[in-house]
N, C-alpha and C positions, 0 to 999 in steps of 0.2 A: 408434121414434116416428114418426106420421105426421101428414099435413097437418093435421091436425084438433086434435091434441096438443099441435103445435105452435101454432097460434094460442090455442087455450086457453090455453096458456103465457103467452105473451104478452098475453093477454087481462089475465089474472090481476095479473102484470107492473105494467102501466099501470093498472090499478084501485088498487093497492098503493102504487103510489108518489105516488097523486095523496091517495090517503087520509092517507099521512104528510107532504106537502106541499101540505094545503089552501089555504094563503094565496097562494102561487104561482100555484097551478094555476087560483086563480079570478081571481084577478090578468090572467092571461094570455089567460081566456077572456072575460075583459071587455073585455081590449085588442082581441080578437079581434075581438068583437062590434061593438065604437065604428068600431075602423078600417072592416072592410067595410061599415058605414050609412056612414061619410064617403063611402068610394069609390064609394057604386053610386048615392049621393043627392048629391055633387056637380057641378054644375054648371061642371064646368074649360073655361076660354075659353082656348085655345093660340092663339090670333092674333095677340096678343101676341109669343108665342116664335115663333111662324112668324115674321112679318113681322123679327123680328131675325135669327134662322139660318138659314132657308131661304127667303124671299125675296130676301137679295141675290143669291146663285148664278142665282135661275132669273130675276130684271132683267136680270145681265149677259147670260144667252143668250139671253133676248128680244130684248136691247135691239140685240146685233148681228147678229140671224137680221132686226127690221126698219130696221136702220138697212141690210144689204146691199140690201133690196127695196127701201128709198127710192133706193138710189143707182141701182138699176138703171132705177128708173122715170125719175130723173131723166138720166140720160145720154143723149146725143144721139148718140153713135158704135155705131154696131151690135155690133161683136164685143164690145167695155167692158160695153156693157149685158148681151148675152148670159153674161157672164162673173159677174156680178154678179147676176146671175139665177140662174145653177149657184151660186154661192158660197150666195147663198139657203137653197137648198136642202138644202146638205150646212148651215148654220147651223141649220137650220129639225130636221134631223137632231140637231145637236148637242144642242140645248133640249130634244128629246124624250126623248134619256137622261138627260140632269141632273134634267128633271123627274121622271123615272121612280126614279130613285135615292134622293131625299127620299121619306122616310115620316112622314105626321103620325100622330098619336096620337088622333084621338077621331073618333068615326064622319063628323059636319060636315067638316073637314081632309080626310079622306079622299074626301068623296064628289066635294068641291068640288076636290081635286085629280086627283082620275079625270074632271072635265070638261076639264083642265087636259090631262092625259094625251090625252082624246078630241081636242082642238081639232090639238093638233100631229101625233097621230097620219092625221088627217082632211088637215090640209096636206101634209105627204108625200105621201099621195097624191094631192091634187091636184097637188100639186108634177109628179110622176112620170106622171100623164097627162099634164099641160102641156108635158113635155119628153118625149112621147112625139109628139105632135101637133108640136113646133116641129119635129121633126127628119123630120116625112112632110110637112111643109108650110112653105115656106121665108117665105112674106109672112105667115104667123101671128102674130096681137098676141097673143102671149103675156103681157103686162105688163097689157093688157085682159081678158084671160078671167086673170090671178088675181086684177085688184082686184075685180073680181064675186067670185068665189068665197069669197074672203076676205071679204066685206061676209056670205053669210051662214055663214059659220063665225067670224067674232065672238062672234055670239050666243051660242056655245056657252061662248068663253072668258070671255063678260061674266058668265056662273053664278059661275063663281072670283073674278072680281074683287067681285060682289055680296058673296060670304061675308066674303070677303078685308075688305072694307072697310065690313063690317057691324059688326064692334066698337071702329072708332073715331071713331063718330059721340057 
């Protein structure tokens, strides 16, 4: 028997058995039919579900990648601040895997969380010259060239917060 025989077979098979279980079989192919029009013609809003399961993880590493940057701006001891600066950094590190590690589900979610991805990806490096420069240049305002920096790489992460807070107005 060869390949050809074979699916004949089987061909045969499946013709046979839908013939002795018509009501089934059209049963099935209407479920078929109904389910993929729901799935490709609705309209699912996951921001909702985001904003419950995966926005609090990626608040928390926000919230302390800029609460280390407030502290460091606001210190008045040189090495603290420096310290506080590095701590930053490696925060600003941590939020980019936690964000990385959420996957949403529908094209929106995704696109608006790859600006999400760009923004902290963009800060690391900035991050990573600025403490490249601190350490060839010791009176370096390092705390002034990232609040510039970071004023325009907002913009990038204000895309996320638009979508983000586009379904509960």
């Amino acid at each position: 028997m060869d390949l050809i025989e074979l699916l004949q077979s089987l061909g045969r098979s499946i013709l046979d058995g839908i013939r002795r279980n018509k009501l089934p079989a059209a049963l099935s192919l209407l479920a078929l039919i109904v389910t993929t029009a729901f799935a490709l013609t609705s309209d699912f809003d996951e921001r909702p579900r985001y904003r419950r399961f995966i926005l609090p993880e990626i608040e928390k590493a926000e919230n302390q990648f800029f609460e280390a940057m407030r502290q460091a701006e606001q210190e008045s001891h040189e090495p603290w601040r420096m310290l506080y600066f590095l701590e930053g950094h490696r925060l600003a590190k941590k939020a980019l895997r936690v964000i990385r590690s959420e996957r949403p589900m529908t094209i929106g979610g995704r696109k608006a969380q790859s600006e999400l991805i760009r923004y902290y990806e963009l800060v690391d490096e900035e991050l990573a010259i600025i403490r490249t420069e601190m350490s060839n240049n010791d009176s370096y305002d390092y705390i002034g060239e990232w609040n510039r920096s970071n004023m325009q790489l907002l913009s990038i992460r204000d895309r996320w917060l638009e979508w983000l807070t586009a379904g509960a107005r």
